[in-house]
C-alpha positions as CSV (number, residue, x, y, z in Angstrom):
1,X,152.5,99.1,135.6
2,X,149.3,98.1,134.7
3,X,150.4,95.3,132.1
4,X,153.0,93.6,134.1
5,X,150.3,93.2,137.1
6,X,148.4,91.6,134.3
7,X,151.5,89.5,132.9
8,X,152.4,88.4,136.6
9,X,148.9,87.5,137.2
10,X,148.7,85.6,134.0
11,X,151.7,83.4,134.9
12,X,150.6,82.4,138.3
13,X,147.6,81.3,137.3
14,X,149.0,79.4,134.4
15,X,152.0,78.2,137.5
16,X,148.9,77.1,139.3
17,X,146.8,75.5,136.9
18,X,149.9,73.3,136.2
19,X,150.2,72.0,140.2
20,X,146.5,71.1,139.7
21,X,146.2,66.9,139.3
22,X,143.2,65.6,137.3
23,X,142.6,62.1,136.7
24,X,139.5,60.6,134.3
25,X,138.2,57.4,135.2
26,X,136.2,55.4,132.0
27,X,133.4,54.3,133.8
28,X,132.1,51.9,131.1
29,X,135.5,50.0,130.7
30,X,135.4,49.6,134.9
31,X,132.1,48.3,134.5
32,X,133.6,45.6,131.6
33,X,136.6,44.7,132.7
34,X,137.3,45.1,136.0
35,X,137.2,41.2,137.8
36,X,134.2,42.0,140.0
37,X,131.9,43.4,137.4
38,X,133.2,39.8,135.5
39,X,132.3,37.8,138.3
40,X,129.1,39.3,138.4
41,X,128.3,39.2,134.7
42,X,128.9,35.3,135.3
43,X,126.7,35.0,138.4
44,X,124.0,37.2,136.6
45,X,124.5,34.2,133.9
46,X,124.5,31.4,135.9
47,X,121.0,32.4,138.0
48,X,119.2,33.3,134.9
49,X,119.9,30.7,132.4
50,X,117.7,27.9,133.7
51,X,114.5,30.5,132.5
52,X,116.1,31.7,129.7
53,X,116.5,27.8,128.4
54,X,113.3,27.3,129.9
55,X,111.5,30.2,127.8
56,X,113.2,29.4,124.4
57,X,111.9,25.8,124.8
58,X,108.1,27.2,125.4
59,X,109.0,29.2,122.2
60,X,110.0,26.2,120.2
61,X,107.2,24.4,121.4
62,X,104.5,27.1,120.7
63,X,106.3,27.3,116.8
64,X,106.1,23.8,116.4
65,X,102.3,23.5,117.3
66,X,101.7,26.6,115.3
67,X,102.9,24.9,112.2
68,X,101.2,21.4,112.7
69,X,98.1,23.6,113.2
70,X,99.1,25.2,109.9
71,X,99.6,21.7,108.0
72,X,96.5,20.1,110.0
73,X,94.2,23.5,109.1
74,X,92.9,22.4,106.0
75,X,91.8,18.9,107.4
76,X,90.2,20.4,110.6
77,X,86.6,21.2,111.5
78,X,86.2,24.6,112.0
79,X,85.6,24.3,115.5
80,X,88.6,22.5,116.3
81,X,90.4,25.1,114.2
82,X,89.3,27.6,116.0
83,X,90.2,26.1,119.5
84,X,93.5,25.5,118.7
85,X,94.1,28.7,117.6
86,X,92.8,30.4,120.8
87,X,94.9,28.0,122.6
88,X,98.1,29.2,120.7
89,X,97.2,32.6,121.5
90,X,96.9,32.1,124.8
91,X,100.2,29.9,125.0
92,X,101.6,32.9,123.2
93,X,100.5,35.3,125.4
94,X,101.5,33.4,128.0
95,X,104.9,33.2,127.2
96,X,105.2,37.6,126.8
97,X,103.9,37.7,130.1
98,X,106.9,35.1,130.9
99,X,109.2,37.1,129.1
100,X,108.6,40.6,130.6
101,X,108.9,39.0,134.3
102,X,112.1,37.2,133.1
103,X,113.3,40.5,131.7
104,X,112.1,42.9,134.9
105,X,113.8,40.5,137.0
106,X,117.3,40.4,135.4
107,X,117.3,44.0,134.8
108,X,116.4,44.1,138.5
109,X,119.5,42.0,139.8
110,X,122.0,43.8,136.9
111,X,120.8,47.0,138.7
112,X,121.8,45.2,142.1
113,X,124.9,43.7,141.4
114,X,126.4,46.6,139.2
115,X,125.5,49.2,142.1
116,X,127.7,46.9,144.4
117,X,130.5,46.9,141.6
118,X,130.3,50.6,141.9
119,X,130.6,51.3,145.2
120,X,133.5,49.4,145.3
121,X,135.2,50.9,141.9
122,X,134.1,54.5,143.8
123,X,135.9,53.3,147.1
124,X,138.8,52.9,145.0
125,X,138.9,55.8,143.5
126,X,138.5,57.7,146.6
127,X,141.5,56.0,148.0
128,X,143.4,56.9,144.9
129,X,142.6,60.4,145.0
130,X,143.3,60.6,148.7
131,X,146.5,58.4,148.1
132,X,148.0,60.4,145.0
133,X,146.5,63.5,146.0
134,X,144.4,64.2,142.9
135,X,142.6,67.8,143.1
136,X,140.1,66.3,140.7
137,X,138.9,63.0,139.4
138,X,136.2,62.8,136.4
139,X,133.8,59.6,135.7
140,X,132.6,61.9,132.5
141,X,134.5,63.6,130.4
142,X,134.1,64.7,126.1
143,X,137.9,64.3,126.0
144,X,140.6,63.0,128.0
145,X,144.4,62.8,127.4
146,X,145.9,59.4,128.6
147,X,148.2,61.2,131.2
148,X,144.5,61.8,132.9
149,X,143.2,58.6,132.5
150,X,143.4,56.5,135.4
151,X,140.8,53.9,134.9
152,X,143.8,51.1,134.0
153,X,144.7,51.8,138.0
154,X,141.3,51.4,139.0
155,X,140.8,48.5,137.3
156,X,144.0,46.8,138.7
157,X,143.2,48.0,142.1
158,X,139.5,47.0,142.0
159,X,141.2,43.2,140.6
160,X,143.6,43.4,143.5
161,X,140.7,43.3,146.1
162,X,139.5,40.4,144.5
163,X,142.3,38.0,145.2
């Protein structure tokens, strides 16, 4: 009596576990390939490549003056030497400084513009969920099957509400 409880118990938990819907969403590929996140890779491009141009040009400046100082050192007072050197250090230093502000600032706006592309992949995927009546719906997962993966849906959705 005591084993068929168990059996019958078994098998509606296994008859259960079967109605239960999980989908799996691959964050990273939304945050590739989905239009929005596109659109804002290219704005994130298009603001920042003035100072990025503009800092690789202080860079090739600074290397060029470094090596007529090189070729010059020889022929130069020590003085002069000297002065030119500080001055490439600080044009040097000035340029790090440059580069860390560039660098804070475009993590800054990547941070901004891929929290708006989130909210909108995670609206979507609420209104799949509620729509297809998912029990569960993972943004992490160590494995998932492709009958769980959903993130092809959210991506065509999230390109939908582009257009």
């Amino acid at each position: 009596m005591a084993a068929a409880a168990a059996v019958l118990a078994v098998a509606t938990a296994a008859a259960a576990a079967q109605e239960l819907k999980i989908g799996y969403v691959n964050s990273d590929r939304v945050l590739r390939d989905a239009a929005p996140a596109k659109a804002a890779q290219s704005k994130l491009e298009a603001e920042f490549s003035k100072r990025d141009k503009e800092l690789n040009d202080l860079a090739l400046r600074l290397k060029s003056a470094a090596d007529k100082l090189e070729k010059d050192a020889p022929t130069l007072a020590e003085s002069e030497r000297n002065r030119r050197q500080r001055e490439l250090v600080d044009q040097d230093r000035e340029i790090q400084r440059k580069r860390r502000e560039f660098q804070e600032d475009l993590n800054q706006r990547k941070n901004e513009e891929l929290a708006a592309v989130v909210e909108r992949a995670n609206k979507v995927i609420k209104q799949i969920f509620e729509s297809e009546k998912y029990d569960l719906i993972l943004q992490e997962a160590v494995f998932a099957g492709p009958r769980a993966d959903i993130t092809e849906k959210v991506i065509k959705a999230l390109n939908a509400q582009g257009k």
